[in-house]
C-alpha positions as CSV (number, residue, x, y, z in Angstrom):
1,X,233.9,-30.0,66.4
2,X,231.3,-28.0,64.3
3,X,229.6,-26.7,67.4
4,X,232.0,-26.5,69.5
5,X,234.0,-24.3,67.1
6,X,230.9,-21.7,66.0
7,X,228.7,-21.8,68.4
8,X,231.1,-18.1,69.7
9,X,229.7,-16.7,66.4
10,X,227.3,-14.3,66.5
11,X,224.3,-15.7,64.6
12,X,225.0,-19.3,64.6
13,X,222.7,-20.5,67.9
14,X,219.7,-19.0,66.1
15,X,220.5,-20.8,62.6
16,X,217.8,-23.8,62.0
17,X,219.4,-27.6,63.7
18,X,219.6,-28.7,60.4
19,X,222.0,-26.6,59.7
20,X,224.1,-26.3,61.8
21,X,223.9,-30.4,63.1
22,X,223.7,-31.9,59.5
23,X,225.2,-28.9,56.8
24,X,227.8,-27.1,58.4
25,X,229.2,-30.2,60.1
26,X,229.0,-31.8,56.6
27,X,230.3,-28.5,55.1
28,X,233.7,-29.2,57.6
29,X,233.9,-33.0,56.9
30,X,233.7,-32.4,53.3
31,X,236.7,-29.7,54.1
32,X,238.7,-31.7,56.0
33,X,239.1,-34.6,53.4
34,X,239.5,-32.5,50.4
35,X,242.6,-30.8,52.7
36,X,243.9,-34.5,53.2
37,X,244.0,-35.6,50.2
38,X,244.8,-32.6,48.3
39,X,247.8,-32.5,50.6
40,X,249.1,-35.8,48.8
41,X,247.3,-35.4,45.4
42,X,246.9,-31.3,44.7
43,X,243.8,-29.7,44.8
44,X,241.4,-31.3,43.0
45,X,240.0,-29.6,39.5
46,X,236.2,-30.0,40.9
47,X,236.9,-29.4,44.9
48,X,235.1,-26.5,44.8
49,X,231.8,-27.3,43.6
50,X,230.4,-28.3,46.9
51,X,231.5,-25.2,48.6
52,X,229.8,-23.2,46.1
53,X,226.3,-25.1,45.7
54,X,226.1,-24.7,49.5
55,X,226.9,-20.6,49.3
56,X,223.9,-20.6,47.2
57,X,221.7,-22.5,49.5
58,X,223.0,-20.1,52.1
59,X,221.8,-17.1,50.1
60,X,218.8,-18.3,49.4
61,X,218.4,-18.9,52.8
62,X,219.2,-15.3,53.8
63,X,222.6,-16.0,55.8
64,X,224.2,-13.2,56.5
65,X,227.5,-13.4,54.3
66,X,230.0,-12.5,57.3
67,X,228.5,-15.2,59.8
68,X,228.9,-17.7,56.0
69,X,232.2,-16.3,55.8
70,X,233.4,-17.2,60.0
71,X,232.4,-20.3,59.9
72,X,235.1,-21.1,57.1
73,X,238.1,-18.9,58.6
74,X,237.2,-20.8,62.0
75,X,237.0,-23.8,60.7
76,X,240.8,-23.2,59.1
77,X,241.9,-21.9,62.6
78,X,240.4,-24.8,64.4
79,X,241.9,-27.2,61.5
80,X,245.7,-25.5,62.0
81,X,245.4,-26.1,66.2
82,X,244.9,-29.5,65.6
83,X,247.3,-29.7,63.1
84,X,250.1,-27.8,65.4
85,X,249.0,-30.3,68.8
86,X,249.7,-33.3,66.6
87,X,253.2,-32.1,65.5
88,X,256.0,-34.0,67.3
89,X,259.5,-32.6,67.8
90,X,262.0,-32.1,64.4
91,X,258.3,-31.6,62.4
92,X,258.4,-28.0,62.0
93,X,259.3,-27.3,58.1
94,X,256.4,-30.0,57.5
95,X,254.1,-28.2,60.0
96,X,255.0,-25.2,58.0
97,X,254.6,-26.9,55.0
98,X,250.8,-28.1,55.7
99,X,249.9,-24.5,57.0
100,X,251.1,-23.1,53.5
101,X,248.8,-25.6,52.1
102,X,246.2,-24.7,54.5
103,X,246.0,-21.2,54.1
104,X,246.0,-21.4,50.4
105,X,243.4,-23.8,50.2
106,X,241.5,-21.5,52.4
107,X,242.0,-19.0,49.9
108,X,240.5,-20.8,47.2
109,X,237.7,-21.7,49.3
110,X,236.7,-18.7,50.5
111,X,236.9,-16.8,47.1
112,X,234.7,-19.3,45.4
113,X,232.2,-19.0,48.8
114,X,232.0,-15.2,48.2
115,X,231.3,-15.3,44.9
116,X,229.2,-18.3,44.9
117,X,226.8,-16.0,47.3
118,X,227.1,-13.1,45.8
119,X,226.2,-14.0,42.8
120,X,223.6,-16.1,43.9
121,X,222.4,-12.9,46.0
122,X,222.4,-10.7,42.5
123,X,220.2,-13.2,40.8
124,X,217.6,-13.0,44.2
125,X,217.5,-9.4,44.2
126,X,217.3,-9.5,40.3
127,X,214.2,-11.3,40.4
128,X,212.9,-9.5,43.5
129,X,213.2,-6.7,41.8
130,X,211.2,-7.6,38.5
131,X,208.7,-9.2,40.5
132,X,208.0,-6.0,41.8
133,X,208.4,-3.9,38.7
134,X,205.7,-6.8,37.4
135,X,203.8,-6.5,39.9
136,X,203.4,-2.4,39.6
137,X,203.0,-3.0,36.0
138,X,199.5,-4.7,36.9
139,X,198.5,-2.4,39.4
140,X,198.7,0.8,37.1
141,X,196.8,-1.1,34.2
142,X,194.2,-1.6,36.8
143,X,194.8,-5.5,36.7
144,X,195.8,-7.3,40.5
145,X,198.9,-8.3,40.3
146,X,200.0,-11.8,39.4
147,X,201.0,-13.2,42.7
148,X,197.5,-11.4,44.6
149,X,199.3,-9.2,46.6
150,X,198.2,-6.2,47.5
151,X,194.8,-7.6,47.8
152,X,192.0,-4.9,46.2
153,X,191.5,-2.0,48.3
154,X,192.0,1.7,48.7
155,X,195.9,2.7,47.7
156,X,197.6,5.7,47.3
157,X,199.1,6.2,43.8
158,X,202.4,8.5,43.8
159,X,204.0,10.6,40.5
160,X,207.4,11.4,40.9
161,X,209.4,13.4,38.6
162,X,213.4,14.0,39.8
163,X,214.4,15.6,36.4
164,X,218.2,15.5,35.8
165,X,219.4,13.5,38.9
166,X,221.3,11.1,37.0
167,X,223.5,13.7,34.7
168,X,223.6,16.0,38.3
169,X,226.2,13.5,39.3
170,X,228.3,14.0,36.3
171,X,227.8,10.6,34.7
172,X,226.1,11.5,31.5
173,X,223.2,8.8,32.1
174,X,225.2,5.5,32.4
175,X,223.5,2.3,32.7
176,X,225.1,1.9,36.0
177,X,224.4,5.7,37.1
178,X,220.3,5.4,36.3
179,X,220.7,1.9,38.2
180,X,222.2,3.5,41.6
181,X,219.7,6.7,41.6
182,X,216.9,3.7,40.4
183,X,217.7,1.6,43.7
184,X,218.0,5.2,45.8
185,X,214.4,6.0,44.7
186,X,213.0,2.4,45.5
187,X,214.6,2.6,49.1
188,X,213.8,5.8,50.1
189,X,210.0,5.0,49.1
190,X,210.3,1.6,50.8
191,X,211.6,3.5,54.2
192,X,209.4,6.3,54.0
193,X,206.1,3.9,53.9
194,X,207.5,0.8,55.6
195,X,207.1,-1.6,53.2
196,X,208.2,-2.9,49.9
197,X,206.3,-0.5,47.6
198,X,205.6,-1.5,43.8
199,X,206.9,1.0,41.8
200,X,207.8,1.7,38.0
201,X,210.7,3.9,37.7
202,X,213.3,5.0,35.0
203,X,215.8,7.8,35.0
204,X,213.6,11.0,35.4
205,X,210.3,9.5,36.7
206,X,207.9,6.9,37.9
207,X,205.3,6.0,39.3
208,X,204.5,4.1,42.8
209,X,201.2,2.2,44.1
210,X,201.1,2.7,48.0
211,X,198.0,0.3,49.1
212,X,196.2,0.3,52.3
213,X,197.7,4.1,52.5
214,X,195.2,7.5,52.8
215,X,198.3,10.3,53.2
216,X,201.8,10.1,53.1
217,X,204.2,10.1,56.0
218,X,205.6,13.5,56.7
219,X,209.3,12.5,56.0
220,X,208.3,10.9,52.4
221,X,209.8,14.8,50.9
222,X,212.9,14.4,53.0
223,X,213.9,11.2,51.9
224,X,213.3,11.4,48.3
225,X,215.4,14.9,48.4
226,X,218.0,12.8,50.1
227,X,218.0,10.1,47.1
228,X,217.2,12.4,44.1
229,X,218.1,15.9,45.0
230,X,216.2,18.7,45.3
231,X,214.4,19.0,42.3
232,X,212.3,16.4,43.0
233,X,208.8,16.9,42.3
234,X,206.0,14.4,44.1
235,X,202.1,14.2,43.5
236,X,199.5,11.6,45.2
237,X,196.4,10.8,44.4
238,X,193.8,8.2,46.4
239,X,192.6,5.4,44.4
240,X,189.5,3.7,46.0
241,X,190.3,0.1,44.4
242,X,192.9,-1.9,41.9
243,X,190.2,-0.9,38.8
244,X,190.6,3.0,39.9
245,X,194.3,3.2,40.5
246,X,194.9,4.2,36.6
247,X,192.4,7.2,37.2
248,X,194.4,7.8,40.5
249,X,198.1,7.5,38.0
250,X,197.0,10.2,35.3
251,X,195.8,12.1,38.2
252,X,198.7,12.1,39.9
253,X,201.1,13.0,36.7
254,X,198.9,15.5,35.8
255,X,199.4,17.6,39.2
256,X,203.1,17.1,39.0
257,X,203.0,18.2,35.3
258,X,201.1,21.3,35.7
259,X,202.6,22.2,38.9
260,X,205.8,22.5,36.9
261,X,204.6,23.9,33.5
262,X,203.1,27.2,35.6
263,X,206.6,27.7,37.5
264,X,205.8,25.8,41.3
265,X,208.7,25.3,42.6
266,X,209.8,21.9,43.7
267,X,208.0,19.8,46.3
268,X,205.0,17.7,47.3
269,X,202.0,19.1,45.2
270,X,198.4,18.3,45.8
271,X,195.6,18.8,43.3
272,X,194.1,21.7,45.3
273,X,197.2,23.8,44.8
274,X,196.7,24.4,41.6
275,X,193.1,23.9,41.0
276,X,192.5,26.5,38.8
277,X,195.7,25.6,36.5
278,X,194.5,21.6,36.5
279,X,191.2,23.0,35.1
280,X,192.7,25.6,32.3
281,X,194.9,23.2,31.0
282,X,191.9,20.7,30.3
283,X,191.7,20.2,26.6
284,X,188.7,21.6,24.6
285,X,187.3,23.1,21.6
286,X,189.0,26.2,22.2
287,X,192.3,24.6,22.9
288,X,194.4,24.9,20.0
289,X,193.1,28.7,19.5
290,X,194.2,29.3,23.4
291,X,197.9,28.0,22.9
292,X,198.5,29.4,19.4
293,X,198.2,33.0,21.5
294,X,201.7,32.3,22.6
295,X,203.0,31.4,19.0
296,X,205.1,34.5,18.4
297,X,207.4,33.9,21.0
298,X,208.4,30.7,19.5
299,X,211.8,31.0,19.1
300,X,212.7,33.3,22.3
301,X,212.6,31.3,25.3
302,X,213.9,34.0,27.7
303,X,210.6,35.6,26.6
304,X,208.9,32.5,27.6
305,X,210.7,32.2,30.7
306,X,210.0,35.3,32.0
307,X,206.6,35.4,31.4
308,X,205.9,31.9,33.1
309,X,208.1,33.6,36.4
310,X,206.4,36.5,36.2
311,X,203.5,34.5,36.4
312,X,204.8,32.8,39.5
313,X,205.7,35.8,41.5
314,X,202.1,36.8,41.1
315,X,202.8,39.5,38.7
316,X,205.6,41.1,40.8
317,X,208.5,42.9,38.8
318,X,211.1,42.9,41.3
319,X,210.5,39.4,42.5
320,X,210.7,38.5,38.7
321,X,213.9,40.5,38.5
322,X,215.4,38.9,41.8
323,X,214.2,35.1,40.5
324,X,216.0,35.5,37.2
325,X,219.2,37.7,38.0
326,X,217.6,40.6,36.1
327,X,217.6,43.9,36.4
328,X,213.8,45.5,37.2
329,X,214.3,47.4,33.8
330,X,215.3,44.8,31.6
331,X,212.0,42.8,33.0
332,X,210.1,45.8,31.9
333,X,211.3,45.8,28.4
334,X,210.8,41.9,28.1
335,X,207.1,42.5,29.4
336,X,206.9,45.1,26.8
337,X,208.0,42.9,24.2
338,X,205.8,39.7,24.9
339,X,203.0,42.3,24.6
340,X,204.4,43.4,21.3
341,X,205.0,40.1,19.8
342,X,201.2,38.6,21.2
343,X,198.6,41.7,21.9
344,X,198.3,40.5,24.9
345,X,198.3,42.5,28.3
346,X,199.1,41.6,31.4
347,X,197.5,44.3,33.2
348,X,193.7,42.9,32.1
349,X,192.8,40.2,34.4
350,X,191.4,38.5,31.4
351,X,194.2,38.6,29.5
352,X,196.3,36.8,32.2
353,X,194.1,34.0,32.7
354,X,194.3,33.2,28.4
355,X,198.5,33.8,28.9
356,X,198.0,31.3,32.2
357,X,195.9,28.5,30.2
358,X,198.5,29.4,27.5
359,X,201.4,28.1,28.8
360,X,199.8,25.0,30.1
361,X,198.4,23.8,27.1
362,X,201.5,24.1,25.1
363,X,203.2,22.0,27.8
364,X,200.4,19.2,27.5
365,X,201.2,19.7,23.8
366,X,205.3,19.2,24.2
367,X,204.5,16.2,26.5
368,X,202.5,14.7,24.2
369,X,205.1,15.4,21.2
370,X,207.9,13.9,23.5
């Protein structure tokens, strides 16, 4: 009756003959009796166990839910014909009274097959998921992973940085918030790179390990707008083996961090876009001295901000103005000020290049506070 009854299901030919010949006919007999006697006795307190260990198998397996689900609602359908062919004339209220049974038996059955797999499903992708987190873990301290896989060989190490995503969506960081835009990131790297990329991400950043991989595909940008927004920033850098992919991480986090710290806007940046920024920012003996120059705006961050757009828009007033809803004047006077406040002149190419490595080192400074 088994086959006969889902063989119409989508799915079901291609399941393995051991389950569909042995399980699922099992699955039915085991039904079918528990109906029959529950029909004299009541339903049993334990009647559902069964049902439920072999939702979990089916999980595990990877059965589709719905195609789980059909063979249960056929199986009541094909269970009421019989029961309707074998009714004899003047049986119609106990007819009625068996499909009432039925369909709340069904009921039960189905509910505790649905949550049997889902839950079963959560645990899986709970697991899956550390596994991979693990896995990344390894890979960024240089280590293979646990399991061997990747095996060593060139990767491709990625810095993302999405900022305020999470409280964009108005949920004030929730557990459950960081959790959706978490799983976002982890699929749109997955289907930008077609595979199951190991990566280490939290609420405002991570970090991915792309092996095998020189450049990224071209849609990579797209889809991690799509999941993040549009503030996403994105750095890659080419590691050559396992041992070199932490080089290839603080590489990569360093790009996205000075990219943002000298006012680039959002976007995929590569180390030769800002060159001369990655090198002013390096820490030496002249470091501290260098930042201090900035000091006396402490305390003024419009100050700041303008001079770090200003800085963007190549030194261009009105561009300045237009970027930060400013008059042209009142740019002017906030120029005039910094130079005030700092002796420092933006008209001396030297000058510049000292406000430049300025700003840089006091955001390696705050990132190293934070």
């Amino acid at each position: 009756m088994a086959r006969d009854v889902f063989e119409k299901l989508h799915g079901y030919p291609e399941l393995p003959a051991d389950v569909k010949d042995v399980e699922i006919a099992a699955t039915a007999r085991h039904g079918m009796r528990l109906f029959l006697h529950g029909g004299a006795d009541g339903p049993q307190p334990d009647a559902l166990e069964y049902f439920q260990e072999r939702a979990a198998r089916r999980a595990e397996e990877g059965m589709p839910l719905h195609l789980l689900l059909r063979t249960y609602t056929l199986g009541v359908q094909e269970l009421f014909r019989a029961l309707r062919k074998s009714a004899r004339p003047g049986e119609q209220d106990a007819l009625a009274e068996l499909a009432e049974a039925l369909f709340a038996a069904a009921d039960r059955v189905v509910g505790a097959v649905a949550e049997s797999y889902l839950d079963e499903q959560a645990a899986l992708a709970a697991e899956r998921h550390e596994q991979r987190r693990s896995r990344a873990r390894a890979l960024l301290a240089g280590r293979p992973a646990a399991d061997g896989h990747p095996p060593d060989g060139p990767a491709l190490v990625l810095c993302l940085r999405y900022g305020n995503s999470v409280a964009a969506e108005g949920s004030s960081r929730s557990p459950v918030a960081v959790r959706r835009l978490v799983r976002r990131v982890q699929t749109a790297l997955d289907r930008a790179l077609g595979t199951d990329v190991p990566a280490l991400l939290d609420a405002e950043s991570g970090f991915a390990v792309v092996p095998g991989r020189g450049e990224l595909p071209v849609r990579t940008m797209e889809l991690m707008r799509g999941a993040t927004g549009p503030q996403v920033r994105m750095a890659a850098a080419a590691a050559t083996g396992t041992g070199d992919i932490p080089r290839a991480a603080r590489l990569a986090g360093e790009v996205v961090r000075v990219a943002a710290a000298c006012g680039r806007p959002p976007g995929l940046h590569r180390l030769d876009d800002v060159l001369l920024e990655y090198h002013l920012s390096r820490p030496s003996e002249g470091s501290d001295r260098i930042a201090a120059l900035l000091d006396p705006l402490e305390g003024r961050p419009e100050l700041v901000e303008t001079l770090r757009t200003h800085l963007e828009q190549r030194q261009d007033r009105r561009a300045t103005a237009r970027r930060l809803n400013l008059h042209p004047n009142s740019v002017d006077h906030r120029l005039a000020r910094i130079q005030e406040l700092t002796g420092i002149s933006l008209a001396a190419p030297r000058d510049t290049a000292l406000v430049l490595a300025s700003l840089l080192l006091r955001e390696t400074d705050a990132d190293v506070m934070e």
